[in-house]
TORNULO-893964 format. One record per residue (C-alpha): x, y, z. Coordinates in pm, whole numbers, plus 32768, in hexadecimal, padded with zeros to 4 digits. Each point is the difference from the previous one (the first is absolute). Last residue first. Layout:
XYZ
...
***
This chain:
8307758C891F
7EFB80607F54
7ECE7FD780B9
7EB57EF18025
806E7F778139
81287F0C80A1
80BC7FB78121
7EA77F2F8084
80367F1E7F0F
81777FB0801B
808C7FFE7EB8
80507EAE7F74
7EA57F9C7FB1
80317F987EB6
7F0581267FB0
80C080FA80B6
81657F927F81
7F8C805C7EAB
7F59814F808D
813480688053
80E27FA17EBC
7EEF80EE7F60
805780E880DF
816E7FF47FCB
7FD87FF07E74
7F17813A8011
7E997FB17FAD
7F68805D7EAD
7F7A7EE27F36
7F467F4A80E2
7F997EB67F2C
80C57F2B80B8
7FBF806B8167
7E887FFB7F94
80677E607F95
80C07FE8814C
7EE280B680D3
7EF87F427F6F
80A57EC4804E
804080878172
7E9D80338051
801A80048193
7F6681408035
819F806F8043
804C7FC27E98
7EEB80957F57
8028813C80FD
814B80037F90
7FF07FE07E82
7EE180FE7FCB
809980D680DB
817080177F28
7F2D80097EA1
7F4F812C807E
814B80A2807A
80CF7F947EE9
7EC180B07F00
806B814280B5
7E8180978079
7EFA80EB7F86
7F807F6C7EAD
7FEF7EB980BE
7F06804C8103
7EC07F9A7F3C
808D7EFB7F54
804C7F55813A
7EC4802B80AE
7F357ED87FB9
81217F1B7FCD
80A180488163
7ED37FAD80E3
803A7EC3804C
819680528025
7F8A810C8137
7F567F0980AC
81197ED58014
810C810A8015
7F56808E8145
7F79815F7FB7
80DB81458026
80A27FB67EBB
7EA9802D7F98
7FAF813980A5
810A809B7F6F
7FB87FA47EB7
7E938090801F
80B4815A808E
80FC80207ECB
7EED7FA67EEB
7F0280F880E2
80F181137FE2
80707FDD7E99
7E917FEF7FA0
7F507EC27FAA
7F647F597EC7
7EAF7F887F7F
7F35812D80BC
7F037F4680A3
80C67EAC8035
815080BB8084
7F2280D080A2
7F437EB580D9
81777F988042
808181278090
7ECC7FF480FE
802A7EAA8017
81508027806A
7FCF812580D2
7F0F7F3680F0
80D37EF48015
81338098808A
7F4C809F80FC
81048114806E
80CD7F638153
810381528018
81377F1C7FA3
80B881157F9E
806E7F217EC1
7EB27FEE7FC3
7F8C812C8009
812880507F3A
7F6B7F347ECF
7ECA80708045
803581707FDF
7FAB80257EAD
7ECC7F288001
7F3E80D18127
7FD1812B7F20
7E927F757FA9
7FC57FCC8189
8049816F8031
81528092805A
804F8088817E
7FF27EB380A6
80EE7F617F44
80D981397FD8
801E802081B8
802D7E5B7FE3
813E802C7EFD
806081018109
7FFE7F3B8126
80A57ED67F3F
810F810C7FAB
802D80638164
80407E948073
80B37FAE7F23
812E80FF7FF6
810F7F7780D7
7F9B7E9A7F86
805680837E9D
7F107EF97F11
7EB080E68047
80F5812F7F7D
80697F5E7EC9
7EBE7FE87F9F
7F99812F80A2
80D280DE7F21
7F947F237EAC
7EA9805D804A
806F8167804B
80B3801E7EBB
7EAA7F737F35
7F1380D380B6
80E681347F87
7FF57F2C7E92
7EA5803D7FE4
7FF18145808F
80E080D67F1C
7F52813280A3
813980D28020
7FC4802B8167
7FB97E918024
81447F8F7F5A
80F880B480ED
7F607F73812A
80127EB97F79
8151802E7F73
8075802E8183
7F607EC0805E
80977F437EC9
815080AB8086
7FE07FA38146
7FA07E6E7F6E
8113800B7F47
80EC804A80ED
7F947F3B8117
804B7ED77EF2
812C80837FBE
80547FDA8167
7F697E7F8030
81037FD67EC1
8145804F80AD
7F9C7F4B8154
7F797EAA7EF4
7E987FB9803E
7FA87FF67E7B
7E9480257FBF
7F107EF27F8B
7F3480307EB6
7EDC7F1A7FD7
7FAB8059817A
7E84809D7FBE
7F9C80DC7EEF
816380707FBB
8046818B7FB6
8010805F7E85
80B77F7D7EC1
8140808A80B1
801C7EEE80C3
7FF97F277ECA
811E809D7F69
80C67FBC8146
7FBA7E7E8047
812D7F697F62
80C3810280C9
7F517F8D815B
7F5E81098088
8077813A80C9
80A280947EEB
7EE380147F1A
7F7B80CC8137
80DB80FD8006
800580447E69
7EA0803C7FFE
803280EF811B
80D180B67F53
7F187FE07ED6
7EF2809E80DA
80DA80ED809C
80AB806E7EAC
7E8880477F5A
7FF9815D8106
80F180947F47
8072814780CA
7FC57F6D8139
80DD7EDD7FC8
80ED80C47F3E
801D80C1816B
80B47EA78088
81107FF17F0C
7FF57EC27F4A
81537F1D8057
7F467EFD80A5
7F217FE47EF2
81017FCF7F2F
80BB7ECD80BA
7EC67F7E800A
7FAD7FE17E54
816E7F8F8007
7F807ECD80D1
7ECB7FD37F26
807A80127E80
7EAE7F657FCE
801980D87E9E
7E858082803E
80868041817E
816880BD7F7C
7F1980D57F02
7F1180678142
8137808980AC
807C809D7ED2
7ECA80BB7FE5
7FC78060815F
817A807A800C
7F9180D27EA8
7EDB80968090
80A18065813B
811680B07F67
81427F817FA0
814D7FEF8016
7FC37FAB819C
7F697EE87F7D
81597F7B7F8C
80A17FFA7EBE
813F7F4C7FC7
7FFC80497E88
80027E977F97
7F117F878113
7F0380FE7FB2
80277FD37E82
7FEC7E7F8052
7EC38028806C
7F6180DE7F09
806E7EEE7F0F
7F527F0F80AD
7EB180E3800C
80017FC07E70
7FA680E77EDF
7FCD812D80A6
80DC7F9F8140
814280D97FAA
7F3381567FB5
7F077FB58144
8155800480AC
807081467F4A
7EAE80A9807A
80517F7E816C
818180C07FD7
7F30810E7FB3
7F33800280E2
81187FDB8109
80C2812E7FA9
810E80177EAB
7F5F808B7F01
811480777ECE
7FB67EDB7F39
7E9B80127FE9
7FC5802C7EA2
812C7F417FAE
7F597EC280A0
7EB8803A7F4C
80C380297EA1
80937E6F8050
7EE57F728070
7F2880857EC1
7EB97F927FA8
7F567FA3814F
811180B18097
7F7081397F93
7EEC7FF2810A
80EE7FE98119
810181267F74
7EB580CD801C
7FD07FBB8162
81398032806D
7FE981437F2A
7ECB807B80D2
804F7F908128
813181007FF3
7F20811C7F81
7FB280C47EE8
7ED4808A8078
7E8E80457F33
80927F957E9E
80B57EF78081
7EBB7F8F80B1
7F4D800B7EBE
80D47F137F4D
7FF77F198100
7E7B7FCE8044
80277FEE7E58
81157EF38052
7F307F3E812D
7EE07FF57EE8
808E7F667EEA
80AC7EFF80EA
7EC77F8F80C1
80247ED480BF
81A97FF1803E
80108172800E
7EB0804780B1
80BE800B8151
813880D37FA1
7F0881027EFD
7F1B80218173
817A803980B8
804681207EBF
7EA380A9801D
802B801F816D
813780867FF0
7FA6810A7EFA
7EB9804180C9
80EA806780FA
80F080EA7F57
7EE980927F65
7F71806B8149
7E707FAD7FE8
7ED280B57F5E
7FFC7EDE7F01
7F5F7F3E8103
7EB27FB97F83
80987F937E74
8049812D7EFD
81497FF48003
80567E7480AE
7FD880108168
7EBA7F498008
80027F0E7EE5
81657F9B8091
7F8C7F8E811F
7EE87F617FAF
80D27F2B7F06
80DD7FB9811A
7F167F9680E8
7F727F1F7EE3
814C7F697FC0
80397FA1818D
7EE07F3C8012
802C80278188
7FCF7E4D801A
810B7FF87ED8
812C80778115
813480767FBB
7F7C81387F99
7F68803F8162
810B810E80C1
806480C17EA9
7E8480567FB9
7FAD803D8142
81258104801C
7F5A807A7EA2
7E8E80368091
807F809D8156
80FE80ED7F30
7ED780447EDB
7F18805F811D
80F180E980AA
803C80BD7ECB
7EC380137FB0
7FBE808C8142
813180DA8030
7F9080C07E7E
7F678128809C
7FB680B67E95
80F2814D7FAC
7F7F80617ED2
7EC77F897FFF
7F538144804E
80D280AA7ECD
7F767EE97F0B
7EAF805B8065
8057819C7FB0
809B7F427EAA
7ECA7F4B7FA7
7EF28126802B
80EB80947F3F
7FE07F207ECF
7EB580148031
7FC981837FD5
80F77FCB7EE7
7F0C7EF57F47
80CF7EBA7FC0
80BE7F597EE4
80787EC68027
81157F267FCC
80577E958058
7F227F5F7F0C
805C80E07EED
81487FE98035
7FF27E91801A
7F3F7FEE7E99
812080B47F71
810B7F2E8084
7F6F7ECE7FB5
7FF5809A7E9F
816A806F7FE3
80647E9A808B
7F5A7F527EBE
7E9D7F6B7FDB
7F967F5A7EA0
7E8B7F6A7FA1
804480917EB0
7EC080727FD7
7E807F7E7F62
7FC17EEC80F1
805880758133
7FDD7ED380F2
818780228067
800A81968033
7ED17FF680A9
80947F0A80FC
8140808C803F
7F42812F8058
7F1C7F8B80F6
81547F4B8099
806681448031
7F1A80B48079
7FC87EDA80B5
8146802A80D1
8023816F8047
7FB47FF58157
816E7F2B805C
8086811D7F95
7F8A80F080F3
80BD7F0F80D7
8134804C7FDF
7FDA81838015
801280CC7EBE
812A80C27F72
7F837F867E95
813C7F4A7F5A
80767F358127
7EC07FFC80BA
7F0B7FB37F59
80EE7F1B7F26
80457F32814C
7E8F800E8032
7FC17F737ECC
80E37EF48025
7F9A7FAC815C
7E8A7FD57F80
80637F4E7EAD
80A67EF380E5
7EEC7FE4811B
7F267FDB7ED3
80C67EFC7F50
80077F388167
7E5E800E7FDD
80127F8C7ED1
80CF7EC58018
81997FE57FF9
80A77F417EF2
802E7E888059
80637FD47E71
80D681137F49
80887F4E7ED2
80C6809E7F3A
800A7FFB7E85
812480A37F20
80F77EC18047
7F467EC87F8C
7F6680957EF9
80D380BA7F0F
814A7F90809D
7FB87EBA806B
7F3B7FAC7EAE
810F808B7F2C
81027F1A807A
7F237EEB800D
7FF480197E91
7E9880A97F92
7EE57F8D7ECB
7F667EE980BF
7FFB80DB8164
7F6B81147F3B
7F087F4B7F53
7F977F548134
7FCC812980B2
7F3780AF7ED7
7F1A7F018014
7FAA7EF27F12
805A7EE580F4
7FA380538159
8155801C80A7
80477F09812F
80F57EFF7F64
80DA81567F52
7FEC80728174
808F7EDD80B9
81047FD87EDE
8051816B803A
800E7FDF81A1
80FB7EB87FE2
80DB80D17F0C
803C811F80CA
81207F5680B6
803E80C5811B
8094818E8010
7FB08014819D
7F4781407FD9
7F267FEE7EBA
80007E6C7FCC
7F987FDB816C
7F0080EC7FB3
7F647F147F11
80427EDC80CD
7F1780B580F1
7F1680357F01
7FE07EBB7F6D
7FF77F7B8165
810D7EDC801D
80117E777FA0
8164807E7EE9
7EE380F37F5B
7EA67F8B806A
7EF97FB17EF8
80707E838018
7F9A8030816F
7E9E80347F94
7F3F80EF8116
80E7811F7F9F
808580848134
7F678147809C
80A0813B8028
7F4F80E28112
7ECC80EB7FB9
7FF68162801A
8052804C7E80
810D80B67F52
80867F9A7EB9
80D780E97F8F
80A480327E79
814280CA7F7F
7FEB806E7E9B
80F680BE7F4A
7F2280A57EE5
805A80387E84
7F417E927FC6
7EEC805680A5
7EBA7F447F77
80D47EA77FE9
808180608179
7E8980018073
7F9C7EC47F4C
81027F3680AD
7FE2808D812E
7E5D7FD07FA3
80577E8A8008
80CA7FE78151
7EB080B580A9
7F377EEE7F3A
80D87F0680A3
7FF5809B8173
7F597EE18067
80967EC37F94
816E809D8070
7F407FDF813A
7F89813F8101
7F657FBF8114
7E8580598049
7F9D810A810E
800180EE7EEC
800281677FCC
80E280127EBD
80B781217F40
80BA7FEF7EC2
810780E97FF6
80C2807E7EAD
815580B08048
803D81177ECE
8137805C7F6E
802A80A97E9C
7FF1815D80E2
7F727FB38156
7EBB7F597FFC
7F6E7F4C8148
7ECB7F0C7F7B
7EE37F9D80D4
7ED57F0F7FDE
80977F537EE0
805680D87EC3
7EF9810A7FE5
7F567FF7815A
80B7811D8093
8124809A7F7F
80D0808F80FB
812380EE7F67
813080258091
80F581887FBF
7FF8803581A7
7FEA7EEF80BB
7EB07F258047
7FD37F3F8127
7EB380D6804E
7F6D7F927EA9
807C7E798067
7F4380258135
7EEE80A37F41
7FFA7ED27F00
7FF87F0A814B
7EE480BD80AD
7F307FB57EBF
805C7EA97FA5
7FC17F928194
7E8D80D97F96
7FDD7F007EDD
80557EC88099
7F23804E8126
7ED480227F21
80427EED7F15
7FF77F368144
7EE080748086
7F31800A7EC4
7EC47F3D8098
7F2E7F287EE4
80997EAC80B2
7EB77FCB80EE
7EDD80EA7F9F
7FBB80C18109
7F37801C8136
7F54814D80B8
7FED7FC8813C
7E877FB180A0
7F72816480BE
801F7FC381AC
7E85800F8056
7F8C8107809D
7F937FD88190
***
């Protein structure tokens, strides 16, 4: 057997990594900004800053910076110092100045070098767009200025008038810029635009041309004898070239007779495949278990020109494009509008303009509204909903409410969002009275309404102080009773149907996770139906016995509430010994070991409390922990350490709290109580 040859090491701190990647993020920027170029600009490269734009006696002056750092007024002195020097060495020039860099703003670490206690930087763009008092930035700066440098002489030599308007004003800061990798994606769909605009070329042959064009940028900026200038007649050269090629007749023909076979290419199969892929798609974005944002980035690789399904109807791959540009919106803006972009070029379509009227209310409410103005179906009365809600789901609300909008308005997206809006608002009772209204084929078309339906259903058949916590998960033992009430014991049938009917819906779309989770919560309130027990206990036993002894944890909690006689103490060691191997537990195991204690006599279970508490915590309400820890304290007998653990619980409900009072005064029958909410 040879032996494995020793890695080669280096000498620690002598690696260029950093330079390296600040270099190459200067290099796609500069062919960004060649790309971004309009007809009669310059682009001079590495001659004042890292970029200059020239138009006539214009020019804007970038600096560019790849840092994980933030930016201080302390840091970007020598930048403010070579303003200076830059507008000295062009006086005939009207000079505008960027500062662009990936890192955030950062506060000045003394807060005597922080204008009115605020970020130099952000008080410095406060003084651009809100028109504040410059004066606290300038005395900030003239403290911060080496003495001696062309800063300080400036600020000595200039009124404050002068200083805002030939310092202040000109520079911008661009902080929180996006990385390299987003620059690409940027230079990419700008290329490609330009492919395809000015060139008659497919989308995506543009997306090829990328390193000749950064490869250019980059000779341009490390010449050391030229100009080092690009302009929009030169990009448009060197595309022509790229895109363009000469070829042999004989070959040339040899191309056309192949062209003529592909003429007519059996396109059902794609088409069928990006159908299946996109209804998918639709059916799981409400869900972070499908990773919604890489489907959608999949999808869009593939029916984008040049991707595996470019063979597809255009009118299809247009709607695809424009629902994978609707789920990257809020992750990937840049992105979703290039996805865009190309889909209006494919199909003008409906979607498509929803769509785009969704992006441009990032910047502009108002111009997305008049974009649409003329739709009138549900989507886009669901696209004017996500308009209201941008900046808070409130307003979205009152929209509804204002405009008398029902879910018949909309389509099954939109009555799944407003439903889930009226649960994040608690705004429980008109959260019901909309799910009542839903159309029943929205449930099939949006498969997330059943399991905040359902949701909804069983906050309603728990107390209301108890309702948020419900919705935490199902309870590991009888923490959260149900309501008996005629009117409840039917929502509560209700729920559980439509947790059973989610189920279903959830394993075909392989969301598995939270399919196990609907049918936990389905037996739940099953087990506590007496017209139902009986089967569910049979088929919490059929899963028991179908799952292997590692599985075992998740259905412990409903193994016990099936009373199917598990051996308690076995699993709690077993828990137990991982919890010491591994130094922490799994959701599972956290829910089963609690289980098992509340299972336990209060005497038991409170001895073994400390050593497991801080493994459970991360996974359950802190009321919850602080509510067992008092009653089984209380009902071992300990009633001093219940008052002073009473006292130090710090999130109980006033009517719980006034519970466990009368618990350790012994006011509450014993036997009336256990380790619940109540």
């Amino acid at each position: 057997m040879s032996r494995q040859a020793p890695r080669l090491e280096g000498v620690p701190g002598t690696e260029a990594i950093g330079s390296k990647r600040g270099y190459y993020y200067q290099d796609v920027a500069t062919a960004l900004a060649w790309a971004q170029l309009r007809d009669g600009e310059t682009l001079v490269v590495e001659v004042a800053e890292d970029l200059a734009v020239v138009r006539g006696d214009g020019a804007e002056i970038h600096q560019l910076k790849h840092l994980a750092a933030p930016t201080t007024l302390n840091s970007a002195l020598e930048f403010l110092d070579r303003v200076v020097e830059l507008r000295e060495r062009n006086p005939g020039k009207r000079l505008a100045f960027v500062y662009r860099t990936t890192g955030r703003i950062g506060a000045e670490k003394k807060r005597t070098h922080r204008p009115a206690g605020k970020a130099g930087l952000s008080y410095w763009g406060d003084v651009q767009k809100l028109g504040i008092d410059p004066l606290p930035l300038i005395a900030v700066l003239k403290a911060l200025a080496p003495a001696k440098s062309r800063l300080h002489s400036f600020l000595t030599a200039k009124s404050a008038d002068e200083i805002l308007a030939e310092l202040i004003v000109p520079i911008t800061w661009a902080t929180s810029e996006p990385d390299t990798s987003r620059l690409r994606l940027q230079l990419e769909e700008r290329l490609s635009e330009i492919a395809h605009h000015d060139h008659r070329l497919p989308w995506g042959e543009g997306r090829r041309l990328l390193s000749a064009v950064i490869d250019a940028a980059t000779r341009v900026s490390t010449d050391a004898t030229g100009s080092r200038q690009l302009s929009y007649v030169g990009l448009q050269t060197l595309l022509e070239e790229e895109t363009r090629k000469s070829l042999p007749h004989r070959d040339y023909q040899q191309l056309l007779e192949a062209a003529a076979l592909a003429e007519n290419p059996p396109t059902e199969q794609v088409n069928a495949d990006v159908e299946r892929r996109l209804a998918r798609l639709k059916a799981v974005r409400f869900f972070p278990e499908a990773k919604p944002a890489d489907l959608a980035r999949r999808l869009a690789t593939d029916v984008r020109d040049g991707g595996t399904c470019q063979l597809g109807g255009k009118a299809l791959r247009a709607l695809a494009l424009s629902w994978c540009a609707r789920v990257l919106s809020d992750v990937d803006h840049d992105f979703a509008a290039a996805l865009l972009s190309e889909a209006k070029v494919l199909s003008p379509q409906s979607h498509v303009t929803l769509i785009e009227a969704l992006l441009l209310s990032k910047k502009d409410v108002a111009k997305a509204r008049k974009l649409i103005v003329d739709e009138r179906a549900g989507p886009a009365q669901t696209i004017r909903y996500a308009l209201a809600r941008r900046e808070d789901i409130s307003e979205g609300l009152r929209w509804i409410e204002t405009v008398g909008l029902t879910p018949a308005h909309l389509d099954a997206d939109g009555s799944c969002l407003v439903l889930g809006d009226m649960v994040k608002q608690g705004r429980w009772d008109e959260a019901l009275k909309w799910l009542d209204r839903i159309q029943a084929e929205a449930f099939d078309a949006c498969p997330a309404l059943l399991w905040v339906g359902a949701n909804v259903l069983v906050a309603h058949s728990v107390a209301p102080q108890l309702r948020t916590i419900v919705l935490g998960g199902p309870p590991v033992a009888n923490e959260l009773p149900l309501m008996d009430r005629a009117e409840t014991l039917i929502l509560r049938r209700r729920s559980a149907a439509m947790f059973r009917r989610f189920y279903s819906a959830a394993q075909r779309l392989e969301i598995s996770d939270t399919a196990a989770l609907a049918l936990e919560y389905c037996l739940w309130l099953q087990l506590q139906d007496r017209t139902t027990a009986t089967a569910a206990a049979a088929e919490v036993l059929q899963h028991w016995n179908a799952v292997g002894t590692e599985e075992h944890a998740r259905w412990v909690p409903l193994a016990l509430a099936a009373n199917l006689g598990i051996d308690q103490k076995e699993l709690a060691q077993k828990i137990d010994q991982r919890a010491a191997t591994y130094g922490a537990l799994n959701m599972n195991d956290a829910r089963a070991r609690v289980a098992l204690l509340l299972a336990q006599r209060p005497g038991d279970s409170i001895d073994q409390w400390p050593a497991i508490r801080e493994h459970i915590r991360p996974y359950f309400h802190q009321g919850f922990l602080e509510n067992f820890e008092v009653q089984a304290l209380a009902l071992s007998g300990r009633q001093a350490d219940a008052a002073m653990a009473l006292a130090n619980a710090t999130d109980l409900p006033d009517v719980v709290r006034q519970r466990l009072a009368l618990e350790i005064t012994g006011a509450v029958d014993e036997a009336a109580t256990s380790p619940r909410f109540q």
